[in-house]
gemmi code that builds the backbone of each chain (N, CA, C; Angstrom):
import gemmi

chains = {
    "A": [
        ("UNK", (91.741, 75.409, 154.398), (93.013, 76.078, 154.688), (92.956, 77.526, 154.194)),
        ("UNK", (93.608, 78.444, 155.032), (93.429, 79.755, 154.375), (94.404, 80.262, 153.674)),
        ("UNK", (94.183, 80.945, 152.750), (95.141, 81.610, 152.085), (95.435, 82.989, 151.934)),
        ("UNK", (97.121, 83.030, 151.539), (97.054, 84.623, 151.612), (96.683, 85.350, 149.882)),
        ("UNK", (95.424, 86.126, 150.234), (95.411, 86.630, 149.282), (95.712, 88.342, 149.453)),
        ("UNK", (96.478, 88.657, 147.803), (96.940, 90.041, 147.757), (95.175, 90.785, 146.760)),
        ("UNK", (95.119, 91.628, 146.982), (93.927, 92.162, 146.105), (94.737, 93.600, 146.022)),
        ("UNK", (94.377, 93.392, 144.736), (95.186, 94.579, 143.799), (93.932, 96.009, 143.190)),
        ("UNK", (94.085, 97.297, 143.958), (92.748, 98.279, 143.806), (93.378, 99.312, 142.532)),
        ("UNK", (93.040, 99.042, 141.688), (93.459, 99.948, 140.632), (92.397, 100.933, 139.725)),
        ("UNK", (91.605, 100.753, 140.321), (90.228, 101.709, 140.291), (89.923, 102.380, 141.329)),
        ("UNK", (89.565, 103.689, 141.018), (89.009, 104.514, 142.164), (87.526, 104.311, 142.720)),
        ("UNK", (87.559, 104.883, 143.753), (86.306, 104.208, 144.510), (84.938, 104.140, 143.886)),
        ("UNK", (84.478, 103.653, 143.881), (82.794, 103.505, 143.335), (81.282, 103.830, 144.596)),
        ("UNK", (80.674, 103.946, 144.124), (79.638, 104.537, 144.810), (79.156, 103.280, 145.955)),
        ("UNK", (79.701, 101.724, 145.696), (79.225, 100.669, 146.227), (80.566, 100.308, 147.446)),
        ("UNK", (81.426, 100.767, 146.672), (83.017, 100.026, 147.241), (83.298, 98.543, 147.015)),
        ("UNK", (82.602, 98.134, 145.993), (82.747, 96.618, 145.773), (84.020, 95.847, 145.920)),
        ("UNK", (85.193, 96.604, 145.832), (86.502, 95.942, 145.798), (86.910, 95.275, 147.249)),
        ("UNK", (86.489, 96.574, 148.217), (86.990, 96.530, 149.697), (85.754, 95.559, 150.486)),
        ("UNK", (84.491, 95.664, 149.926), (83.317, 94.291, 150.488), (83.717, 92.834, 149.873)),
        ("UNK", (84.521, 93.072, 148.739), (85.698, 91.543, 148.197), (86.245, 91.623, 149.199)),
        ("UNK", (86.922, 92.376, 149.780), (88.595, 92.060, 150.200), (87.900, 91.623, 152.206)),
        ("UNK", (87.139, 92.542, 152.654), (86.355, 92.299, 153.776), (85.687, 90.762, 153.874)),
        ("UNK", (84.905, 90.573, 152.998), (84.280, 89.075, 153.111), (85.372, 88.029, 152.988)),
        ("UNK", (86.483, 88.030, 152.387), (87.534, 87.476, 152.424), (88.250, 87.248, 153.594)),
        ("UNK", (88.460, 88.304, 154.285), (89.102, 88.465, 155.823), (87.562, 87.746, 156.738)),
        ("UNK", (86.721, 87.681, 156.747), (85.964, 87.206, 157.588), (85.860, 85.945, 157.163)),
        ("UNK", (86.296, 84.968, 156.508), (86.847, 83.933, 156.709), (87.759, 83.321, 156.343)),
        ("UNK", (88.606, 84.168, 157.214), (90.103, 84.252, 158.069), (91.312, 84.004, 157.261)),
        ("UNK", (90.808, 84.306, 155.524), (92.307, 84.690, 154.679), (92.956, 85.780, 155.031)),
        ("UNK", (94.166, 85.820, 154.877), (95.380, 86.514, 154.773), (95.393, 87.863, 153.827)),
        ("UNK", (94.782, 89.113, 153.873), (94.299, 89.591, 152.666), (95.149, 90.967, 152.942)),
        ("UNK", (95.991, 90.813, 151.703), (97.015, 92.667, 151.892), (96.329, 93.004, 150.592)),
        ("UNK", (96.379, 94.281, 150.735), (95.487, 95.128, 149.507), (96.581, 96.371, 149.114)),
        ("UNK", (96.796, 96.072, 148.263), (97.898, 96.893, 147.472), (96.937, 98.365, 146.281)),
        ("UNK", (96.849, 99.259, 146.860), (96.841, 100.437, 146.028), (97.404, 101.195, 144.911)),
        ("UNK", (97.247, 100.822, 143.909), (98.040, 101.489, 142.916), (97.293, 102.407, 141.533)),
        ("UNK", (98.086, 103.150, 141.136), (97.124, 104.166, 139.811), (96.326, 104.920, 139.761)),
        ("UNK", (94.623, 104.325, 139.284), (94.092, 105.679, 139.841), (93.573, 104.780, 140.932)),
        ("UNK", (94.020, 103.400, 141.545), (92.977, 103.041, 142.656), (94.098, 104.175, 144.404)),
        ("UNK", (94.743, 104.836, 143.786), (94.983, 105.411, 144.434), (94.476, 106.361, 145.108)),
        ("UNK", (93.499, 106.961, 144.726), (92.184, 108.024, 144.635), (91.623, 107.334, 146.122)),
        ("UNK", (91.621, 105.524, 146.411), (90.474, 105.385, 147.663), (91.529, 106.145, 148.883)),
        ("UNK", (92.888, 106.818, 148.587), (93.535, 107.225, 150.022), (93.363, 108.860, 150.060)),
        ("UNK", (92.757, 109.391, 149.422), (92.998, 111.137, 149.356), (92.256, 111.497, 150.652)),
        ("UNK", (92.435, 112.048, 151.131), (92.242, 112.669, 152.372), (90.602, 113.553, 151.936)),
        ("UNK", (90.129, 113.144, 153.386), (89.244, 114.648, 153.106), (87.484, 114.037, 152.262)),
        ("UNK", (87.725, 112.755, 151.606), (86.655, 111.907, 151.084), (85.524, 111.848, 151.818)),
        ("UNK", (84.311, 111.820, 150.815), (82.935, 111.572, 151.433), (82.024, 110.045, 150.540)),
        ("UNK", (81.222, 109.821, 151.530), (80.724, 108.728, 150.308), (80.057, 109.061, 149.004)),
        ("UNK", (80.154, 108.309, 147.934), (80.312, 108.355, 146.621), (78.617, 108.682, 146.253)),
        ("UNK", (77.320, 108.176, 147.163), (76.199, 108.172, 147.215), (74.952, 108.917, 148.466)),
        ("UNK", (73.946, 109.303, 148.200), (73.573, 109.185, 150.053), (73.495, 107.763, 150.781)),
        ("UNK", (73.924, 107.939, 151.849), (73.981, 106.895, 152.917), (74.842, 105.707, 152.736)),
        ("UNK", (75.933, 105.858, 151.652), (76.774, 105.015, 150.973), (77.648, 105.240, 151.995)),
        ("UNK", (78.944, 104.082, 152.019), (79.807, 104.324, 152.989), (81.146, 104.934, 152.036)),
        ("UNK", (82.226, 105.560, 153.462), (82.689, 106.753, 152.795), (84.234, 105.917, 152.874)),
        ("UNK", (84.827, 105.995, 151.379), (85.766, 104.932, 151.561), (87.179, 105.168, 152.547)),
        ("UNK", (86.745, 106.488, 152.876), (88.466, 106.792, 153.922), (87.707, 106.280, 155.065)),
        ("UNK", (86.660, 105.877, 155.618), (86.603, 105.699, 157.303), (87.089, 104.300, 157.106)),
        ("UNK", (86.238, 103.667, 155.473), (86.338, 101.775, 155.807), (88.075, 101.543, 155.551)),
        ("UNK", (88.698, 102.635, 154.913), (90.099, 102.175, 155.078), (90.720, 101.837, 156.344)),
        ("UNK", (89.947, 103.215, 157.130), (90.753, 103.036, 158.373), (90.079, 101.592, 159.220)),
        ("UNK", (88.901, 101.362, 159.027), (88.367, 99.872, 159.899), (88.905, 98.852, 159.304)),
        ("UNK", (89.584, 98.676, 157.732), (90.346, 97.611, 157.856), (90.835, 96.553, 158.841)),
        ("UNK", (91.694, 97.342, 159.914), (92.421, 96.184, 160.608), (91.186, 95.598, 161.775)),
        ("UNK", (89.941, 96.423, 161.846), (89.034, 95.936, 162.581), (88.771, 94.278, 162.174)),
        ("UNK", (88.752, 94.683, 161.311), (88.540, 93.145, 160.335), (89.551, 92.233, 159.793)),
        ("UNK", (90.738, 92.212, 160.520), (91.628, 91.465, 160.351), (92.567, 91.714, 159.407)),
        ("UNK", (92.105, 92.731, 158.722), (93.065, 93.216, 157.295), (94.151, 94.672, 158.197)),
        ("UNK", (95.528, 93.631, 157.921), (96.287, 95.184, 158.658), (97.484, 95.662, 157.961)),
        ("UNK", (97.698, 94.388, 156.540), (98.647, 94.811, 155.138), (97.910, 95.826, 154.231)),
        ("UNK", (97.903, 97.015, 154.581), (97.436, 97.778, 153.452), (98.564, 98.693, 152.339)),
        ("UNK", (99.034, 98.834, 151.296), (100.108, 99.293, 151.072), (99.619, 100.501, 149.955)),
        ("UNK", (100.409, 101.355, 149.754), (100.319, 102.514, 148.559), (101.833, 102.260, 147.323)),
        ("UNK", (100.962, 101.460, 145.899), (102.682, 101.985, 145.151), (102.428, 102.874, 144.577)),
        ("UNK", (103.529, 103.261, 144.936), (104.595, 104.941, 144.005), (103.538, 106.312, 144.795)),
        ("UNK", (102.904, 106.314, 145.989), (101.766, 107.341, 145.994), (102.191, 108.639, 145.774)),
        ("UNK", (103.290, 109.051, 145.662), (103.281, 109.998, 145.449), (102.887, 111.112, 146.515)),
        ("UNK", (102.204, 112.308, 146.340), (102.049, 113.483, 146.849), (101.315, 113.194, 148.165)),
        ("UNK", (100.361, 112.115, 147.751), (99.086, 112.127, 148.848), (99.009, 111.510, 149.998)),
        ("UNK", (98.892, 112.186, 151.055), (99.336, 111.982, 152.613), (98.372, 110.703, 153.207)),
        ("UNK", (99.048, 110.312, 153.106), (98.834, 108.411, 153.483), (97.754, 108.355, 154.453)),
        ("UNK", (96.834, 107.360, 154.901), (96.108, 107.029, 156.180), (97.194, 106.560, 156.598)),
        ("UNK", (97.345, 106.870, 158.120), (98.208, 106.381, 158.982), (98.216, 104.338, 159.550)),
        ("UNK", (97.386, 104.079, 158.789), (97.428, 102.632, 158.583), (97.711, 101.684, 157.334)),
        ("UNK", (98.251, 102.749, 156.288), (98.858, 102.369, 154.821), (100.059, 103.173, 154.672)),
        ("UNK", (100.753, 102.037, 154.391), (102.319, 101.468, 154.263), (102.835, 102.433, 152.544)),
        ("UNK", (103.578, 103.091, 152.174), (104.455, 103.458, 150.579), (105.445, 101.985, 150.631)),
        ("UNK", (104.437, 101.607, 149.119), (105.961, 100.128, 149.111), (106.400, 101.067, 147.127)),
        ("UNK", (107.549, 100.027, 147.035), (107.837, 99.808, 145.646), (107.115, 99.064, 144.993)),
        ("UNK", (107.485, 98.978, 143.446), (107.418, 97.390, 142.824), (108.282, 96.204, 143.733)),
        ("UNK", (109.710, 96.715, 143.904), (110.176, 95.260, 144.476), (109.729, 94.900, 145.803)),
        ("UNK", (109.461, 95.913, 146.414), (108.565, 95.612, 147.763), (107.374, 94.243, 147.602)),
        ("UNK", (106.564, 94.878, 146.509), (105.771, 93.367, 146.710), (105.908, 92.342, 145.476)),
        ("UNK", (106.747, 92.489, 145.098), (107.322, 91.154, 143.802), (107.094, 89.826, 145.002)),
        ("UNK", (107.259, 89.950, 146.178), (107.194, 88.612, 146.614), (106.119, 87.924, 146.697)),
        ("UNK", (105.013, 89.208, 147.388), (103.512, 88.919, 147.083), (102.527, 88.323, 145.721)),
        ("UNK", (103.339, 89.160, 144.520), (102.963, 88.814, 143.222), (103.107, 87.290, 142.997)),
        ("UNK", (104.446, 87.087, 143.482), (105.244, 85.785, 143.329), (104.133, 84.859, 143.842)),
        ("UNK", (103.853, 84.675, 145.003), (103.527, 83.763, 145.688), (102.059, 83.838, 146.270)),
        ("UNK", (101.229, 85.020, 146.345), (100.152, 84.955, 146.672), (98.621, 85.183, 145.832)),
        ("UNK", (97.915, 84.675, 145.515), (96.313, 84.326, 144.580), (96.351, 86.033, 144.803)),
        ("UNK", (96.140, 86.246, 143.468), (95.728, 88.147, 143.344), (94.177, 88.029, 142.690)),
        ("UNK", (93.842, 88.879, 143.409), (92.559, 90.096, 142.719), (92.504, 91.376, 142.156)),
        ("UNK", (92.323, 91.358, 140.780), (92.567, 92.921, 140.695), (91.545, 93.790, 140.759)),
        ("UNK", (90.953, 94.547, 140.897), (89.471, 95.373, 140.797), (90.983, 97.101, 140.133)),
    ],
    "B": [
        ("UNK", (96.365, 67.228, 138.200), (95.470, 68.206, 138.323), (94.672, 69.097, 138.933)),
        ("UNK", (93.812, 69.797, 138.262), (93.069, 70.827, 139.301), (91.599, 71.177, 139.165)),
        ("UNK", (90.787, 71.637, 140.170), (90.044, 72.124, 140.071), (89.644, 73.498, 140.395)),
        ("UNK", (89.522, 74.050, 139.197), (89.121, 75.440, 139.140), (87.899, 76.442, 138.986)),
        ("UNK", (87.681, 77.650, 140.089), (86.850, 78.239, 139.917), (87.025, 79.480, 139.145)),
        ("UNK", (86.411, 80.068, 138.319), (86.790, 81.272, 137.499), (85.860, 82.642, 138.064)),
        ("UNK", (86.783, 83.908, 138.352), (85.938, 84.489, 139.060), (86.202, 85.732, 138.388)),
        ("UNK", (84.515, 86.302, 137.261), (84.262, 87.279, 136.251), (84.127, 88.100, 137.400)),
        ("UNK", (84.845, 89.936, 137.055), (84.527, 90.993, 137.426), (84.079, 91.793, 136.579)),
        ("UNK", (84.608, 92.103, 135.669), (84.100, 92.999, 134.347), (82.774, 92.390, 133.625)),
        ("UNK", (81.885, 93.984, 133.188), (80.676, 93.327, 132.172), (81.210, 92.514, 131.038)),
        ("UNK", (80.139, 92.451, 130.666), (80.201, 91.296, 129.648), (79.864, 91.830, 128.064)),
        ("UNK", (79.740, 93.488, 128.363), (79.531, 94.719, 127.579), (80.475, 94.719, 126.490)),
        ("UNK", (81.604, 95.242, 127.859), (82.456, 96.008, 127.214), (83.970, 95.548, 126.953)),
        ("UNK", (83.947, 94.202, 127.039), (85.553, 93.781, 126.556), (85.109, 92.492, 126.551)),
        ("UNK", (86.562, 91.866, 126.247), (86.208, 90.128, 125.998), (86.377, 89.094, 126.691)),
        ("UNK", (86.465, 89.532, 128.026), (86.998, 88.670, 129.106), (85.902, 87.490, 129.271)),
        ("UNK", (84.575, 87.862, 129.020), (83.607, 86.120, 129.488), (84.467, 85.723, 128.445)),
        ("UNK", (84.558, 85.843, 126.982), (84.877, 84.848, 125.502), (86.256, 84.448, 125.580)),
        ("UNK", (87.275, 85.064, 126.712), (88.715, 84.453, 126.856), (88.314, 83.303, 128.292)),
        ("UNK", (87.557, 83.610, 129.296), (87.015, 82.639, 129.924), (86.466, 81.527, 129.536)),
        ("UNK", (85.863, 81.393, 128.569), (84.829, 80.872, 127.624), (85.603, 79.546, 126.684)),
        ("UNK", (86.561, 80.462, 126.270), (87.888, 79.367, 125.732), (88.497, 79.204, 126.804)),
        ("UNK", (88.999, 79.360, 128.033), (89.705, 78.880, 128.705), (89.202, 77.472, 129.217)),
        ("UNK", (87.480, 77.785, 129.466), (86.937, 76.242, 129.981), (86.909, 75.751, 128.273)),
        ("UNK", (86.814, 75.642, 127.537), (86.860, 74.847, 126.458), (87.900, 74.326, 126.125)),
        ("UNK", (89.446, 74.796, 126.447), (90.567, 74.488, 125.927), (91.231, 73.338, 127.603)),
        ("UNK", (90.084, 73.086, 128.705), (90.858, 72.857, 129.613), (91.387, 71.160, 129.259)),
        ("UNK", (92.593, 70.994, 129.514), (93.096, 69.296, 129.559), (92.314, 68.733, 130.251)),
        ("UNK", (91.928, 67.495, 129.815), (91.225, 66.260, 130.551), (91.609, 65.800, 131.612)),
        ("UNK", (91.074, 65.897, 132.399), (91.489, 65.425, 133.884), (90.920, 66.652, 135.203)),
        ("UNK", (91.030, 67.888, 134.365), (91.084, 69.478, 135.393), (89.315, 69.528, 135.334)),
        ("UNK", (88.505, 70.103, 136.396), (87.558, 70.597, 136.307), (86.897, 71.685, 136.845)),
        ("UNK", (86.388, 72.640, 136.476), (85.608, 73.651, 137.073), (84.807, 73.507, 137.768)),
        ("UNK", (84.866, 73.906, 139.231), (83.515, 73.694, 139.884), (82.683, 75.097, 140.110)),
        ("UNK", (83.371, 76.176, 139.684), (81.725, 77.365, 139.728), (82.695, 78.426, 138.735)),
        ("UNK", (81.419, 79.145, 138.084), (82.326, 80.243, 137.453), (81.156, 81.256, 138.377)),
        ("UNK", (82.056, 82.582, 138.981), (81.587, 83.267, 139.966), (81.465, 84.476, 139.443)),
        ("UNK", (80.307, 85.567, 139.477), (79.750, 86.283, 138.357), (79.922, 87.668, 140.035)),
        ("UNK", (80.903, 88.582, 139.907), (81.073, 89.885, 140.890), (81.008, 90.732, 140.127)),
        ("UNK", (80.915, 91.799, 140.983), (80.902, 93.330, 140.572), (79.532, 93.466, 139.411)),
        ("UNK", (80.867, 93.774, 138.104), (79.784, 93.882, 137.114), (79.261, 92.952, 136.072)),
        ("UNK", (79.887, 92.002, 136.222), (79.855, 90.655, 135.519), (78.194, 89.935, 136.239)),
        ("UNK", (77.762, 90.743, 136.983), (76.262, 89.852, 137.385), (75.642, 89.963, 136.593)),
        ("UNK", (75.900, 90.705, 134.950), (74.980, 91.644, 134.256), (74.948, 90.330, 133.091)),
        ("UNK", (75.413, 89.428, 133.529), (75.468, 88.343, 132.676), (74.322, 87.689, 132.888)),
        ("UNK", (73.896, 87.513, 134.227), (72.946, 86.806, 134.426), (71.469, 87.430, 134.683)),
        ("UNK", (71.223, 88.526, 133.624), (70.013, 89.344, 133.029), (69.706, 87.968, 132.139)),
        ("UNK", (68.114, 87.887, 132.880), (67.860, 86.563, 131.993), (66.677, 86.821, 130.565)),
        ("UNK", (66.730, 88.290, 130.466), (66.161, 88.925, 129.497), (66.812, 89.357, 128.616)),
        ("UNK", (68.142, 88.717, 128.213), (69.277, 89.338, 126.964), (68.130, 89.149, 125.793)),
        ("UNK", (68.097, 90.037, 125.028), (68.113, 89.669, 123.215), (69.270, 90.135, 122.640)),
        ("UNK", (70.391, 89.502, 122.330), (71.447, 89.452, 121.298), (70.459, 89.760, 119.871)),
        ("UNK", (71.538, 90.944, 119.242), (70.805, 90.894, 117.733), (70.623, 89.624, 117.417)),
        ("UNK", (70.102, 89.868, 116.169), (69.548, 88.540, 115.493), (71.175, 87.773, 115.003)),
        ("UNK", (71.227, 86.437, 114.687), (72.194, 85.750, 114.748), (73.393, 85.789, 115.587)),
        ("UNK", (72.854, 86.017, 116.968), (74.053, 86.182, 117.589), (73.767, 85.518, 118.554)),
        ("UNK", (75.127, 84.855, 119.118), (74.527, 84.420, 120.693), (75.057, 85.635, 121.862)),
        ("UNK", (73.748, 84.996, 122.714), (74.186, 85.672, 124.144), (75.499, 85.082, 125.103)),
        ("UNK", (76.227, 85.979, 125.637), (77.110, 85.517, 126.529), (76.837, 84.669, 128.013)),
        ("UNK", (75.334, 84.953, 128.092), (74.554, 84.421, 129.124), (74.436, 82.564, 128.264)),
        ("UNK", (74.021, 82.578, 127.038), (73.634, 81.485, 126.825), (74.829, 80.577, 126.752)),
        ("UNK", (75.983, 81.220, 126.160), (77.332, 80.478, 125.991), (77.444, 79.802, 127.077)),
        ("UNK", (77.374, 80.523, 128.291), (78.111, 79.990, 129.779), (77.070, 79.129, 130.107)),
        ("UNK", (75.773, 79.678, 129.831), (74.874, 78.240, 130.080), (75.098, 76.751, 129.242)),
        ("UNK", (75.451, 76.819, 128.072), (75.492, 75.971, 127.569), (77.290, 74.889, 128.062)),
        ("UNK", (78.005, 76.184, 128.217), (79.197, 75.237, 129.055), (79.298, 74.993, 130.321)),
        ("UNK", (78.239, 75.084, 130.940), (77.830, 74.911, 132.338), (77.737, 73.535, 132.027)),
        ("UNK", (76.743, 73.094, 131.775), (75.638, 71.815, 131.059), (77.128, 71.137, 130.552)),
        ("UNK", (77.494, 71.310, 129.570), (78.524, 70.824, 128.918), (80.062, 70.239, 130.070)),
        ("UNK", (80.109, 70.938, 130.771), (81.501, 70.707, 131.709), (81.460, 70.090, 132.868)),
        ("UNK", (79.686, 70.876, 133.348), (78.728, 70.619, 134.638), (79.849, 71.008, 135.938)),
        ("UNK", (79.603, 72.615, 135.608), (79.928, 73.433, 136.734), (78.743, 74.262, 137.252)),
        ("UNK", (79.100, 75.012, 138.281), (77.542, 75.984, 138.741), (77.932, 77.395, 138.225)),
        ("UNK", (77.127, 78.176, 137.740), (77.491, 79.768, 137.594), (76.462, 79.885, 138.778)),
        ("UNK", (77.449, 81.238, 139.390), (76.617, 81.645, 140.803), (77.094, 83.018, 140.657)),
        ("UNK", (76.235, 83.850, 140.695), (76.100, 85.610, 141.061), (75.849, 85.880, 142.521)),
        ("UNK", (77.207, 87.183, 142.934), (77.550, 87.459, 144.168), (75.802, 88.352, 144.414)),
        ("UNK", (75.080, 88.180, 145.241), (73.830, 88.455, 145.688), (73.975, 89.706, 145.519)),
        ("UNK", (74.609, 90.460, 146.734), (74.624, 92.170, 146.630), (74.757, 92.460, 145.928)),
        ("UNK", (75.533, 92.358, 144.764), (75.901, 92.980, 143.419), (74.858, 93.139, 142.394)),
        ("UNK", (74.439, 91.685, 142.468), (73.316, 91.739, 141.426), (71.781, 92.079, 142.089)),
        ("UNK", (71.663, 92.355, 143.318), (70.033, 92.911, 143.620), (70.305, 94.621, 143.463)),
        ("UNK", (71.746, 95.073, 143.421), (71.359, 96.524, 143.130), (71.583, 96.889, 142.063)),
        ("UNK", (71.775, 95.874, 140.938), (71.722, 95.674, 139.430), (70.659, 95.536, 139.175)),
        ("UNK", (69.524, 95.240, 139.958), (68.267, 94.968, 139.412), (68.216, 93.489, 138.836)),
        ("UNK", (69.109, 92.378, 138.957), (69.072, 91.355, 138.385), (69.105, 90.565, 139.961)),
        ("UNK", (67.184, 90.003, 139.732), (67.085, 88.851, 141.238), (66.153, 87.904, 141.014)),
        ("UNK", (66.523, 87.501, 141.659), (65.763, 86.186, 141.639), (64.255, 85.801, 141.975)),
        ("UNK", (63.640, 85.032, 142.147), (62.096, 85.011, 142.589), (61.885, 85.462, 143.933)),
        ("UNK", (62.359, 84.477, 144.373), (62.783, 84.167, 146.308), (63.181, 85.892, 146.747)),
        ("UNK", (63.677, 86.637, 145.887), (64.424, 87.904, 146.425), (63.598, 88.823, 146.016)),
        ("UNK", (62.808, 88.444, 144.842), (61.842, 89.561, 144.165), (60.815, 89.678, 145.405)),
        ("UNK", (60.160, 88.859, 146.008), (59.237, 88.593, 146.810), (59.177, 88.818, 148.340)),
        ("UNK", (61.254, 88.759, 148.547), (61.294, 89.340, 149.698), (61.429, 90.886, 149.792)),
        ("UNK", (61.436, 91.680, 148.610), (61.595, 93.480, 148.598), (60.867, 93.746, 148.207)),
        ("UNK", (59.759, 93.264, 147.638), (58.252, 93.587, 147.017), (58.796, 93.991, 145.624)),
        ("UNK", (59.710, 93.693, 145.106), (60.007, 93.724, 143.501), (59.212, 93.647, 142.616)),
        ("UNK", (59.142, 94.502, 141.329), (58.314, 93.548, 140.370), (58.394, 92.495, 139.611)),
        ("UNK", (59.454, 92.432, 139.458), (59.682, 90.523, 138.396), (60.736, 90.584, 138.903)),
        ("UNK", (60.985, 89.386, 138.646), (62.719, 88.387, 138.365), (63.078, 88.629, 137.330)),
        ("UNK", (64.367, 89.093, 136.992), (65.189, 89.514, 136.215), (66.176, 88.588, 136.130)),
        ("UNK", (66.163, 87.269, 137.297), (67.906, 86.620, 136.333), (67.243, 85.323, 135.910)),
        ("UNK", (68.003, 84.938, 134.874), (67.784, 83.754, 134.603), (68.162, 82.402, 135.916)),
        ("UNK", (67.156, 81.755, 135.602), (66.961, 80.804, 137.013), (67.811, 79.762, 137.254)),
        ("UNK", (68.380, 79.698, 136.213), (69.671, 78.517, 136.353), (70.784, 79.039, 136.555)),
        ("UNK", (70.726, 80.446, 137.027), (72.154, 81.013, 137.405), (71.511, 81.147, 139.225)),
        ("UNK", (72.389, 81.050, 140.278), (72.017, 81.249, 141.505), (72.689, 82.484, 142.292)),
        ("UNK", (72.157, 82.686, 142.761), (72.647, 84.172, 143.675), (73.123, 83.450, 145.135)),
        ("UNK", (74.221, 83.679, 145.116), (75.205, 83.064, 146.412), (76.103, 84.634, 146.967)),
        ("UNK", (76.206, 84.326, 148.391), (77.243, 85.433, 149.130), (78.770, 84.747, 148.800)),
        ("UNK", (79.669, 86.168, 149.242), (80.669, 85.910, 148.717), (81.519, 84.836, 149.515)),
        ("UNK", (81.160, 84.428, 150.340), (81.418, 82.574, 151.321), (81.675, 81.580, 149.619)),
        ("UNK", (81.141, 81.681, 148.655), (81.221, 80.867, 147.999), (82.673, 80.709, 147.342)),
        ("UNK", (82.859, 82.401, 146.762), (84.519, 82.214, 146.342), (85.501, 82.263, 147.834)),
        ("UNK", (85.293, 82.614, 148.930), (86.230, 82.217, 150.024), (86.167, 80.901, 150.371)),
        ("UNK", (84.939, 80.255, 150.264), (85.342, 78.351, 150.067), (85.971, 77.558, 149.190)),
        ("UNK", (86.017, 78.715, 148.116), (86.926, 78.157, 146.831), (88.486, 77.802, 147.369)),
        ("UNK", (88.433, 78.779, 147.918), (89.956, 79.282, 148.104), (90.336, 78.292, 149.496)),
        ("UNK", (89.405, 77.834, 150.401), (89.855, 77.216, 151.333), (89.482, 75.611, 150.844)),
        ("UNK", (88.957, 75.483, 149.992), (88.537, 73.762, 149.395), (89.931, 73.537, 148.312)),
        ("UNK", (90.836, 74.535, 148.323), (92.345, 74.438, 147.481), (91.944, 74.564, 145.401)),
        ("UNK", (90.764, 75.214, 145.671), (90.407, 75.531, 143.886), (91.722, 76.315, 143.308)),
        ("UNK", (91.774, 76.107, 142.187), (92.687, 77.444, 141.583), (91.917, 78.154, 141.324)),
        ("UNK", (92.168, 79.764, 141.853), (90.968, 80.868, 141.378), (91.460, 81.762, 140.488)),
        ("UNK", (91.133, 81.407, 139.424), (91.210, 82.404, 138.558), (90.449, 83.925, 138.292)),
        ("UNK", (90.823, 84.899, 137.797), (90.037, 85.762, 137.321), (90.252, 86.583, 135.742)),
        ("UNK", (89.091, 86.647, 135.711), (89.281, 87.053, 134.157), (88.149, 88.579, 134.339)),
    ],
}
model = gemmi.Model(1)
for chain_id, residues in chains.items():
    chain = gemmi.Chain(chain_id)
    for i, (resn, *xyz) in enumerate(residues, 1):
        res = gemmi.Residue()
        res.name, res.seqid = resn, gemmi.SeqId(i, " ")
        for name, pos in zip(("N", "CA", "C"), xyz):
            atom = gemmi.Atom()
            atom.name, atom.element = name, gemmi.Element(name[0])
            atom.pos, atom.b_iso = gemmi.Position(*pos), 0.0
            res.add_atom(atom)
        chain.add_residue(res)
    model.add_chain(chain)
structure = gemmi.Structure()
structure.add_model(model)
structure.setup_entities()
């Protein structure tokens, strides 16, 4: 049975992207996976990003292939200043208290 | 009851999360059981099967081995993580022309299918 999982990015990107190859292998078999951005994991939405390594992947394109892969809950809390990918959502805290509530979290 | 998989992200360096894991399978009620504790990110660094802990100390590698044995769960390291850690196995040393094996052999290198079967076989997944 699948489940919805929330994965929580509170680290900025790494040279591997290990959080988002969690949250990807997850969606490829066929959980429910919203990925909530917050702190400094806010850093994987800044505009303008390159990959962290040579030939590493560059974490603003894999944001945007998200929904390629079935992932299409992506959210930003509190972002503040920084101009969103047009496929991530500004929530609150109470925005996802329901998610907290009820869905298996990951934090990276 | 339940059966639970525990799934390490952080080394095993720099805070105490294996030793609150560690008591968590030790303190579990009779009846609940662990079926894998799952070693991501940087937590593969556990399964360097070349630790020397100073003298009188144990390794965090040996602890989990010994409550493996003890509980009889599997520790399994997410593959990608740990071959660009430099921590692999025989089978993997041999397929990149490596020079040695670096993990200890009773830990296994599994893709991440293992904690998404957790989650669809109804485990509780924890993370520490």
């Amino acid at each position: 049975m699948s489940k919805q999982l929330l994965i929580i990015i509170t680290t900025p990107p790494t040279p591997d992207c290990e959080a988002l190859e969690f949250a990807l292998a997850m969606a490829a078999f066929d959980h429910d996976v919203n990925i909530v951005f917050c702190g400094d994991g806010l850093f994987w939405l800044q505009p303008g990003q390159t990959a962290r390594k040579p030939g590493g992947k560059n974490p603003q394109k894999l944001i945007k292939a998200l929904p390629m892969y079935g992932i299409e809950s992506i959210s930003a809390l509190n972002p503040g200043p920084i101009a969103l990918p047009d496929n991530t959502t500004e929530v609150s805290q109470p925005d996802i208290q329901h998610w907290l509530d009820n869905y298996d979290t990951v934090t990276f | 009851m339940a059966t639970y998989t525990l799934l390490l992200t952080h080394s095993p360096f720099n805070d105490s999360r294996h030793q609150l894991a560690q008591r968590f399978v030790e303190a579990l009620p009779e009846g609940n059981s662990i079926r894998q504790v799952f070693l991501y990110s940087e937590a593969v660094m556990v399964a360097n099967g070349s630790q020397q802990p100073p003298q009188g100390q144990e390794s965090t590698i040996d602890r989990w081995l010994q409550l493996a044995g003890q509980f009889n769960f599997s520790l399994h390291a997410c593959i990608a993580n740990s071959l660009r850690r430099g921590i692999t196995n025989s089978s993997e040393q041999a397929r990149y022309g490596l020079p040695v094996a670096t993990i200890d052999e009773r830990i296994s290198l599994v893709g991440l299918g293992d904690i998404a079967e957790a989650y669809i076989n109804g485990d509780k997944v924890l993370q520490f």
